[in-house]
C-alpha positions in Angstrom: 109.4 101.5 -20.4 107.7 99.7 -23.2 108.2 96.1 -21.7 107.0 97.4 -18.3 103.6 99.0 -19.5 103.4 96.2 -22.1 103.4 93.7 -19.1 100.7 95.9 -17.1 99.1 95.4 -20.3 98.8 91.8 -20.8 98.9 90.3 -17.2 97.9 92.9 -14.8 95.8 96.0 -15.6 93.7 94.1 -18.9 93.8 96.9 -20.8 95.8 99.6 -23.2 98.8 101.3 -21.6 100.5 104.0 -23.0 104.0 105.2 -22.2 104.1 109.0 -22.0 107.4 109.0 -20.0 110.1 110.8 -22.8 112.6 108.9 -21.2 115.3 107.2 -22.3 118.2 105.0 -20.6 118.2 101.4 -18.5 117.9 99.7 -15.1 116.3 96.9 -13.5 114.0 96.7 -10.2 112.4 94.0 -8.3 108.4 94.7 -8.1 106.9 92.3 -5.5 103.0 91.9 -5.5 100.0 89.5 -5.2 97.3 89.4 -7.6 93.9 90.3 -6.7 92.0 87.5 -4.2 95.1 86.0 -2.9 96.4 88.5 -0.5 93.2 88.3 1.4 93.9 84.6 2.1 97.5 85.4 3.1 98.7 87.9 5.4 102.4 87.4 4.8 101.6 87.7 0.7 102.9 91.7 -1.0 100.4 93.8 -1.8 98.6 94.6 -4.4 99.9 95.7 -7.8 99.2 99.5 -7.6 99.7 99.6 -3.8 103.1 97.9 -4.8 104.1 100.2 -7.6 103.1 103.3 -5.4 105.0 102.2 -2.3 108.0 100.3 -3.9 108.5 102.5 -7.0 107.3 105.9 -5.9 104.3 106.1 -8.3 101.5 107.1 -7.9 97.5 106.3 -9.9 95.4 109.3 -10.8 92.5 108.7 -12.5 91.3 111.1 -15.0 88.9 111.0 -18.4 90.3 109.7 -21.2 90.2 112.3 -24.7 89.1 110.6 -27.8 91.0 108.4 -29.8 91.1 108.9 -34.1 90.6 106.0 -35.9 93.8 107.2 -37.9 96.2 107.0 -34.7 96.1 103.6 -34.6 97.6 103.0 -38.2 100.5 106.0 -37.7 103.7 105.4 -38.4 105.0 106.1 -34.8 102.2 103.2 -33.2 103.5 100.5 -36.0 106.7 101.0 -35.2 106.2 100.8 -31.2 104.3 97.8 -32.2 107.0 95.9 -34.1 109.7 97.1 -31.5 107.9 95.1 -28.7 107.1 92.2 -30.5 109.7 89.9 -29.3 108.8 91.5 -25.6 105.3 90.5 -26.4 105.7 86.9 -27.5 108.7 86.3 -24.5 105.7 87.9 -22.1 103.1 85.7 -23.1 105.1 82.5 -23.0 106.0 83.0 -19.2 102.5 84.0 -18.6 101.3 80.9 -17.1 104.4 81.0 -15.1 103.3 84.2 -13.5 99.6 83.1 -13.3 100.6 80.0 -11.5 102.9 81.8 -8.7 100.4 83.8 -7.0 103.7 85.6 -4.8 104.3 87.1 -8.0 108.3 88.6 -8.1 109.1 89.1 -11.2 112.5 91.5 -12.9 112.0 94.0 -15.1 113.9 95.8 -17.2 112.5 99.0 -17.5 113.3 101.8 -20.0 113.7 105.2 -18.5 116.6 107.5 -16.8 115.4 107.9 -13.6 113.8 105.7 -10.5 110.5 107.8 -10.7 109.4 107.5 -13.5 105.8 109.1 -15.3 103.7 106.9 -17.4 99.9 107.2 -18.1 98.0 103.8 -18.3 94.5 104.3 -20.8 91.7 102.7 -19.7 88.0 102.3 -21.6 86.3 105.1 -20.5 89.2 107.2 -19.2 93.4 107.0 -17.7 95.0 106.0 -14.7 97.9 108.4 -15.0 100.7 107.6 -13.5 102.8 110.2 -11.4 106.4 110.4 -10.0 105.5 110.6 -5.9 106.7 114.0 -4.2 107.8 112.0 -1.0 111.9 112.0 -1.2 111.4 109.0 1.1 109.2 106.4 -1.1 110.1 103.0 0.6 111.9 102.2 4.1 115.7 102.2 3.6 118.1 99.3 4.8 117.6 98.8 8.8 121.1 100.0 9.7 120.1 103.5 9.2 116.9 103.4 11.5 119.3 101.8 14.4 122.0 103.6 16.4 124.4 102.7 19.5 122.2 101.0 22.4 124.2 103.8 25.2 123.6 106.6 22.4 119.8 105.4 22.1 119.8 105.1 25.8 120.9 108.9 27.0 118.7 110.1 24.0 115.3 108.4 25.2 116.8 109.6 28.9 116.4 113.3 27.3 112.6 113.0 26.1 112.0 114.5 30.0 113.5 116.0 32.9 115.9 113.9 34.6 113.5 114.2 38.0 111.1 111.6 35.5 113.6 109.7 33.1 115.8 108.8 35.4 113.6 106.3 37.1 111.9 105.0 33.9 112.2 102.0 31.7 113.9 102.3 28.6 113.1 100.7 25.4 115.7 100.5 22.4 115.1 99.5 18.6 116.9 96.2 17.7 116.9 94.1 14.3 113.7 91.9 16.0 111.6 95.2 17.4 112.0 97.3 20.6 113.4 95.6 24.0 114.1 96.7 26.8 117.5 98.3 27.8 116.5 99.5 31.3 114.0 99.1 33.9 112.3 101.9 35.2 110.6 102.4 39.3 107.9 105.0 38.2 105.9 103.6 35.3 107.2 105.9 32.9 108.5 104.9 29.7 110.9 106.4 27.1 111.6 105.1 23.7 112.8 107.1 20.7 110.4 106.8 18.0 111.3 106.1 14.1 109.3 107.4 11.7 107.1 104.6 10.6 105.3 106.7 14.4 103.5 109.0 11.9 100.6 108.3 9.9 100.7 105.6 7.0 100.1 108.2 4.5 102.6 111.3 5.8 105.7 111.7 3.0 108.1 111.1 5.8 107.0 107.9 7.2 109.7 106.1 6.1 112.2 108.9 7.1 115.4 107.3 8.5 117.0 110.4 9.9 114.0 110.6 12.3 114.6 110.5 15.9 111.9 111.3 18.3 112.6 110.4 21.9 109.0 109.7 24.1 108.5 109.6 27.9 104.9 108.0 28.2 103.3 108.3 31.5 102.1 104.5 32.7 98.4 105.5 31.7 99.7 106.2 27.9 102.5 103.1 28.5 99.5 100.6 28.5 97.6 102.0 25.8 99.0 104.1 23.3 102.6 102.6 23.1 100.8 99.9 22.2 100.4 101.2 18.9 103.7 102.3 17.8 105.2 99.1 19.4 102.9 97.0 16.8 103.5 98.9 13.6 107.4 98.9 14.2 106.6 94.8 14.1 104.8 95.1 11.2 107.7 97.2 9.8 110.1 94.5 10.4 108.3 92.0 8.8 108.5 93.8 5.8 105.0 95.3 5.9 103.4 97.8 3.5 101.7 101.0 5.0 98.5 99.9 3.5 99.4 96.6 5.0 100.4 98.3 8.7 97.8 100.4 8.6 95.1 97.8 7.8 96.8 95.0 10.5 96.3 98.6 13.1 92.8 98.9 12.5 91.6 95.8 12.5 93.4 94.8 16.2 92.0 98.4 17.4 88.5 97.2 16.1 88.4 93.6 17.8 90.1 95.1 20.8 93.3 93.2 20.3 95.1 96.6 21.0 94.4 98.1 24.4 91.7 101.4 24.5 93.1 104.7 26.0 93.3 105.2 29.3 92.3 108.3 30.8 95.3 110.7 31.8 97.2 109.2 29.1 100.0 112.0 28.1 103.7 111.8 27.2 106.9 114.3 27.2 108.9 115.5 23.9 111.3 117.6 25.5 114.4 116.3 24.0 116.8 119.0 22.7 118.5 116.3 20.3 115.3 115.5 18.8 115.1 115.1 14.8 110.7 115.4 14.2 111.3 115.7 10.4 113.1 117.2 7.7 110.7 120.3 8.2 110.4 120.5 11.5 113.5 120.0 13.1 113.6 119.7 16.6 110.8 122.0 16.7 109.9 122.9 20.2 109.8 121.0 24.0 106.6 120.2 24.5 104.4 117.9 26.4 101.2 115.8 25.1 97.6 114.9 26.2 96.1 112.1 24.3 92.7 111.8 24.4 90.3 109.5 22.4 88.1 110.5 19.4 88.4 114.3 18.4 88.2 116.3 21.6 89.8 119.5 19.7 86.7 121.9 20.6 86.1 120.9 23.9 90.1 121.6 24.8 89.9 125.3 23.1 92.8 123.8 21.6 93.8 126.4 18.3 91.9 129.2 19.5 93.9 132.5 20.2 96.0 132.8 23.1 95.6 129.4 23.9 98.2 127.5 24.8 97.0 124.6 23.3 97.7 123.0 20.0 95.8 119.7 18.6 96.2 117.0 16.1 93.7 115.0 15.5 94.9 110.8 14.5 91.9 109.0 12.8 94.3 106.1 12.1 94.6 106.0 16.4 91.4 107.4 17.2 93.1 110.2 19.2 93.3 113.9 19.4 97.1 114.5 20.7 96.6 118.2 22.3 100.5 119.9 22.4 101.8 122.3 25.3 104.5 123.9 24.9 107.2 124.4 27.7 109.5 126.9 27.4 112.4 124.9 28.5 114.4 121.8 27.1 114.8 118.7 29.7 117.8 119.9 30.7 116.9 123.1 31.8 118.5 125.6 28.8 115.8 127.8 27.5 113.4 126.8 24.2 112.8 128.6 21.1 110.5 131.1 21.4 106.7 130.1 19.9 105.8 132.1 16.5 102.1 133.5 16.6 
């Protein structure tokens, strides 16, 4: 731990850091990142250091005020001998220093002192502390491909089940493949079913990067056009090895010059799948069918209000309110789980 904050230290954060872990043990990692002004010139380049050490270690920055420092703990016995303990770190740092200031795709290995992957460190700054905090999220970064794939026929009957057979049966059917979604079937009616990975969720939720998530889609052609759109471009960016600060921004910027089509009217798909994995909290939760609609619409659908049928989630990252109705039946006819009020 002290050769990682004593490299945050010197080339990174220009300023004290302080290890406050208590741990004890050894590993290495691979910490990809670009220093600040290059990333905005390359769109391929890692992300930023803290973005990086949130997303690929599971940390994450807090910024709080910084207590005063006596004079006398700089000159304890416990500092000096940090200080002479690191001292070969320090000079082997500063000699590949211009190394690392020279490679702006900075990918540097480190060997980091501690006993666990998350680890809890507290970086002091001038006028206060960036502490440094293990991330609750069990899923911190995407995991290896194979376990977001499944069998093309197995992928095929589950996107089938998303809606009654009366729908899926005639619709086009998209499966996830190493290079991004293709599809496996055409379709007569417009409709289209996929089953959705996580990386469907918002940049920020815990399970974004979820790999047991399975969430099988029938969108209507309105929703086809438009919202699809969406999902089908972040799982792109998610193959490409994309950050969710990186997805996120790359969404918002084609939804702002209009590269990304706007919602059309009547846009709505069914979730009525019976196999269907939502999240580690949800479950398969209940069939239901949804009404997207742009901007937040949540009043003017009495959406939330008691006795109404109607539930709503509002989406600032896709400028949608999705409004949820429950059906009392899966898609192939057995009967739902009753709703809790």
């Amino acid at each position: 731990m002290q050769v990682f904050t004593l490299a945050l230290q010197l080339f990174a954060l220009d300023r004290p850091v302080v290890d406050q872990t208590g741990l004890t043990g050894q590993f290495d990692f691979l910490l990809k990142w670009t220093p600040d002004g290059v990333q905005a010139g390359d769109l391929n380049a890692p992300p930023g250091l803290l973005t990086a050490v949130q997303e690929q270690l599971g940390l994450k920055l807090e910024a709080v005020r910084a207590p005063p420092m006596s004079s006398s703990s700089t000159t304890s016995n416990g500092p000096q001998k940090t200080n002479q303990g690191v001292s070969v770190y320090r000079r082997r740092l500063e000699s590949e220093s211009m190394a690392l200031r020279e490679n702006p795709m900075l990918e540097t290995r480190i060997r980091l002192i501690a006993s666990a992957f998350l680890l809890h460190a507290a970086f002091l700054c001038l006028n206060g502390h960036a502490q440094v905090q293990a991330a609750k999220s069990p899923y911190p970064v995407m995991a290896p491909l194979e376990q977001y794939l499944m069998p093309e026929t197995a992928e095929i009957a589950l996107a089938h089940s998303a809606a009654p057979a009366s729908i899926s049966g005639d619709a086009e059917v998209m499966v996830l493949r190493r290079d991004g979604y293709a599809t496996a079937l055409k379709g007569k009616n417009g409709f289209v079913c996929v089953v959705e990975r996580a990386w469907g969720k918002p940049t920020d939720d815990p399970e974004f990067w979820n790999q047991k998530m399975r969430a099988p889609h029938c969108f209507n052609p309105q929703a086809a056009r438009t919202f699809l759109q969406i999902y089908l471009m972040k799982t792109r960016l998610v193959l490409a090895g994309k950050s969710r600060t990186e997805i996120l921004k790359a969404t918002t910027s084609a939804m702002d010059r209009k590269e990304l089509p706007p919602l059309e009217p009547g846009a709505m798909a069914y979730m009525m799948s019976k196999q269907q994995y939502l999240g580690d909290d949800d479950g398969s939760w209940h069939p239901h069918v949804m009404f997207f609609a742009a901007g937040d619409v949540t009043r003017s659908w009495g959406a939330g209000l008691p006795d109404s049928p109607v539930i709503a989630a509002n989406d600032p990252e896709e400028r949608v309110t999705i409004l949820f109705v429950m059906a009392n039946k899966w898609s192939d006819g057995t009967p739902g789980p009753a709703m809790k009020h």
